[in-house]
Backbone bond lengths (Angstrom), bond angles and torsions (degrees), N, CA, C in turn:
res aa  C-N    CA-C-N  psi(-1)  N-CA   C-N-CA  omega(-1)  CA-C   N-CA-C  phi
1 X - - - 1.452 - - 1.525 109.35 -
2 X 1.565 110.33 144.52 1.462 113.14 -178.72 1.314 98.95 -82.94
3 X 1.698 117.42 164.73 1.281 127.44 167.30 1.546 109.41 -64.52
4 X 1.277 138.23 -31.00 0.963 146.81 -178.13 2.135 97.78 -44.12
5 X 1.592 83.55 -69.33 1.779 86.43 -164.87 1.095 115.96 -70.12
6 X 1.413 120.54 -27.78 1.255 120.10 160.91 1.856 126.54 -42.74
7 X 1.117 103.97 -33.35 1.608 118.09 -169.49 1.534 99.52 -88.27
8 X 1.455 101.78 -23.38 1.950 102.74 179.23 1.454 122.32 -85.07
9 X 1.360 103.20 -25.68 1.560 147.56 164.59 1.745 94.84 -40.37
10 X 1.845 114.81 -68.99 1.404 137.11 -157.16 1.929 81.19 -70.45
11 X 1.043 99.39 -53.67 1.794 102.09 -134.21 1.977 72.05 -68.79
12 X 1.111 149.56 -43.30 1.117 126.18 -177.39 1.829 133.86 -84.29
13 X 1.534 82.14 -1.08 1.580 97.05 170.01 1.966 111.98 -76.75
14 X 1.220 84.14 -39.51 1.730 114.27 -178.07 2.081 92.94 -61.87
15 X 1.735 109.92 -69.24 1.777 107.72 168.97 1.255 98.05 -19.34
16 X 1.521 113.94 -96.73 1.335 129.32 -161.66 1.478 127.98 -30.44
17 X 1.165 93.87 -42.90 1.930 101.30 168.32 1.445 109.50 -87.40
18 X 0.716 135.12 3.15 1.891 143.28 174.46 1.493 94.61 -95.21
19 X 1.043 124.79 -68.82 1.730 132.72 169.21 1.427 100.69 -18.59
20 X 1.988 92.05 -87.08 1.927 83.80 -163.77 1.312 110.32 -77.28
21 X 1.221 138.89 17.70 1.332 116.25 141.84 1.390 120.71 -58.98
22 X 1.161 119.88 -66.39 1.596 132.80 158.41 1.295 100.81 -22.92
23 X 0.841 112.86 -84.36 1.650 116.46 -151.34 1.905 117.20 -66.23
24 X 1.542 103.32 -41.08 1.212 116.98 178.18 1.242 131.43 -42.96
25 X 1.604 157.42 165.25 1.559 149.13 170.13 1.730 93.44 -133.89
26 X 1.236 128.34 -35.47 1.408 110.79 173.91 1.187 101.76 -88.14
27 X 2.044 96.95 161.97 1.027 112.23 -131.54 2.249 71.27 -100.11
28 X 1.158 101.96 -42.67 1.295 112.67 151.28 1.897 123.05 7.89
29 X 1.287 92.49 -78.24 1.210 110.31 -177.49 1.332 124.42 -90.98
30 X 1.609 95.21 -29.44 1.780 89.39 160.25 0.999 134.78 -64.54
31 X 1.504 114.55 -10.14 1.391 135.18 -173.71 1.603 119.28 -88.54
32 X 1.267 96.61 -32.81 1.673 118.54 154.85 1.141 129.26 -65.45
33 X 1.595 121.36 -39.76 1.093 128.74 152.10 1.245 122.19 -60.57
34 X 1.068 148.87 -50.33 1.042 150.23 150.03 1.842 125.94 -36.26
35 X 0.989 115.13 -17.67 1.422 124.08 166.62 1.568 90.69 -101.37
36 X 0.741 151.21 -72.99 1.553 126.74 176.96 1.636 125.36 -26.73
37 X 1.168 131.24 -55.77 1.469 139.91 153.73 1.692 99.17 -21.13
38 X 1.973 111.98 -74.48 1.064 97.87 -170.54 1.818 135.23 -80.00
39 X 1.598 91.29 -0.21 1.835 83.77 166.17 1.469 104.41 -90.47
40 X 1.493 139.62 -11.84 1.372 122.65 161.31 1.346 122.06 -77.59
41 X 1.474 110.94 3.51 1.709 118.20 167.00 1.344 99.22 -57.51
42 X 2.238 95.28 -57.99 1.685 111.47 -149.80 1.453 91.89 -56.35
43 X 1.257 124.10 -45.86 1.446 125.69 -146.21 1.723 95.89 -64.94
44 X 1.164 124.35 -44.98 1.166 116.02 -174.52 1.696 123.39 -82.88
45 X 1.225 100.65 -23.47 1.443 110.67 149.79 1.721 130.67 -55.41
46 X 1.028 92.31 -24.83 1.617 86.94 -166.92 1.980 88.85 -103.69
47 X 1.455 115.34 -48.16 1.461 79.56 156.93 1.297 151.46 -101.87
48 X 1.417 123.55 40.67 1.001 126.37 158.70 2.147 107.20 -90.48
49 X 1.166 110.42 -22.64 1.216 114.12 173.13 0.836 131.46 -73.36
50 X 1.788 121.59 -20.96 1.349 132.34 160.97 1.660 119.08 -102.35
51 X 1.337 111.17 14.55 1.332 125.42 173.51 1.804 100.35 -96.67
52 X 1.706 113.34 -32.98 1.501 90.86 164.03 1.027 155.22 -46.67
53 X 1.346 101.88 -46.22 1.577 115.95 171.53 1.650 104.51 113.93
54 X 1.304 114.08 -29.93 1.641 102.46 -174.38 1.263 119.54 -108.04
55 X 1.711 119.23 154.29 1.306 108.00 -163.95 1.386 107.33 -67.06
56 X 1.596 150.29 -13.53 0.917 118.51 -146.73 1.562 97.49 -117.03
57 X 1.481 106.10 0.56 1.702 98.09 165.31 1.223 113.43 -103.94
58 X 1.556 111.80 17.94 1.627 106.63 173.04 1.734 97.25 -89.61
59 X 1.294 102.84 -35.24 1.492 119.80 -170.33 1.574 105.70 -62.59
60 X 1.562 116.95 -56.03 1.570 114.71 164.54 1.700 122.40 -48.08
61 X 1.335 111.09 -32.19 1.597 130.33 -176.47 1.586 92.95 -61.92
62 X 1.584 115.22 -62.53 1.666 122.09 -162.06 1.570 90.57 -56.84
63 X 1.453 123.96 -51.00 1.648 123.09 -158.42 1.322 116.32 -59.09
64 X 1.760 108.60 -42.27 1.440 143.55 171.71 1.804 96.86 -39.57
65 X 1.047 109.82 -86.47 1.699 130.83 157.76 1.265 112.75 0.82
66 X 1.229 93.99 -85.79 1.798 126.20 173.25 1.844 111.42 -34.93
67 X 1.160 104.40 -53.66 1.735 116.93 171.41 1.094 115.15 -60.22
68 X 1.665 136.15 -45.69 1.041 164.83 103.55 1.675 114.27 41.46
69 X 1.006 99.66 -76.34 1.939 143.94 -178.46 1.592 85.41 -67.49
70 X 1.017 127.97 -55.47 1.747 115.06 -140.61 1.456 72.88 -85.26
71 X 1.617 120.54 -65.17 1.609 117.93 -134.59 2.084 102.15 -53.44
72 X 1.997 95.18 -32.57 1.716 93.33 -170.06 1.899 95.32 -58.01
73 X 1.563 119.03 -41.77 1.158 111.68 -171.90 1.586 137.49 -42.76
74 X 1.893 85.92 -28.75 1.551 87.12 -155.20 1.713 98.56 -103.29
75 X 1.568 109.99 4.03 1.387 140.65 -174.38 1.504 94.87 -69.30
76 X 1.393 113.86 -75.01 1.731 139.79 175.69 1.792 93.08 -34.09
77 X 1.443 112.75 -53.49 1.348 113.84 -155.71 1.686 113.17 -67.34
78 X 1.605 91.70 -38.30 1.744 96.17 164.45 1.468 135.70 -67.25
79 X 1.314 89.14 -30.21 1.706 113.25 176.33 1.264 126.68 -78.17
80 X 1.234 111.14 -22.65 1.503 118.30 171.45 1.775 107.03 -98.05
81 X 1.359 113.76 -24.71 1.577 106.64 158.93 1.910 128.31 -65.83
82 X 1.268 91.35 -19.20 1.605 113.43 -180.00 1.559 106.17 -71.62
83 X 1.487 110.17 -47.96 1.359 128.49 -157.55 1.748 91.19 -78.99
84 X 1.451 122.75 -60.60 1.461 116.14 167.06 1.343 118.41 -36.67
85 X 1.293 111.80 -40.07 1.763 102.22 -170.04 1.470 92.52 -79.39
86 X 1.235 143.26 -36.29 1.660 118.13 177.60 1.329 114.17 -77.10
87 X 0.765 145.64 -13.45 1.140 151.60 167.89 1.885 114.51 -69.13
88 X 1.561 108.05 -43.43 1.341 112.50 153.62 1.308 135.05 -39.04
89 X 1.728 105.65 -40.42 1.524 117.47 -170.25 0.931 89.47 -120.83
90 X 1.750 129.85 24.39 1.667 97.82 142.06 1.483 109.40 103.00
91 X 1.026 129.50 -33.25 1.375 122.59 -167.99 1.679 112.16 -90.85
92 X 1.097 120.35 4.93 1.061 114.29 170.23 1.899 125.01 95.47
93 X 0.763 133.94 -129.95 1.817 133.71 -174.55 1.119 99.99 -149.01
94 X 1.391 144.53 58.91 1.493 112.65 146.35 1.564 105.31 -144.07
95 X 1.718 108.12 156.98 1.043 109.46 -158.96 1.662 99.84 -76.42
96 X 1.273 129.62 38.61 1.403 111.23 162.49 1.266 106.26 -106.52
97 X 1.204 129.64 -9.37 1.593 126.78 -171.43 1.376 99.43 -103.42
98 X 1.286 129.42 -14.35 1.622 138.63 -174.93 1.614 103.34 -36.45
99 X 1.406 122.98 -20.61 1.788 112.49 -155.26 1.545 95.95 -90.66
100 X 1.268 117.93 -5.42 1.763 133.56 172.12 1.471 97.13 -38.75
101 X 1.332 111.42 -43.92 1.883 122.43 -149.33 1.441 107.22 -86.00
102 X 0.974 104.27 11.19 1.754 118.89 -175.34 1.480 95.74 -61.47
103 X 1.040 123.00 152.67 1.659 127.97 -173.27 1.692 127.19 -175.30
């Protein structure tokens, strides 16, 4: 694969998760969407980092990556604690009733 399609590859992985954010009401899927956004970050991160040529911006690219990975992780981790607490009080999963959580 050329770098070209590869980058068209990102930039529509990136659409698609811009969409169902937009478009989406669970909190579910926005959350999915949203991890889509960030592996078309990685994707373009990692090749523009190996399009440099030197080891130490491939090495910043992997770290870049690496930050990447944790922040979607710890994203999921908040989001699924959010999603328990509505679900606690009852109202169910979607982000239109979310302003319940006001506190």
């Amino acid at each position: 694969m050329t770098l070209g399609l590869l980058q068209l590859l990102a930039f529509w992985m990136f659409a698609c998760g811009v969409a169902g954010v937009v478009i989406r009401r669970s909190p579910l899927a926005v959350f999915m969407s949203i991890e889509l956004m960030l592996n078309a970050a990685n994707l373009l991160i990692v090749l523009g980092s190996g399009n440099a040529g030197m080891e130490a911006a491939a090495s910043a690219g992997l770290a870049a990556v690496f930050i990447l990975i944790a922040l979607g992780a710890a994203e999921v981790a908040v989001g699924l604690a959010v999603m328990m607490a509505m679900f606690r009080e009852g109202k169910g999963a979607s982000l239109d009733q979310a302003t319940g959580l006001k506190g």
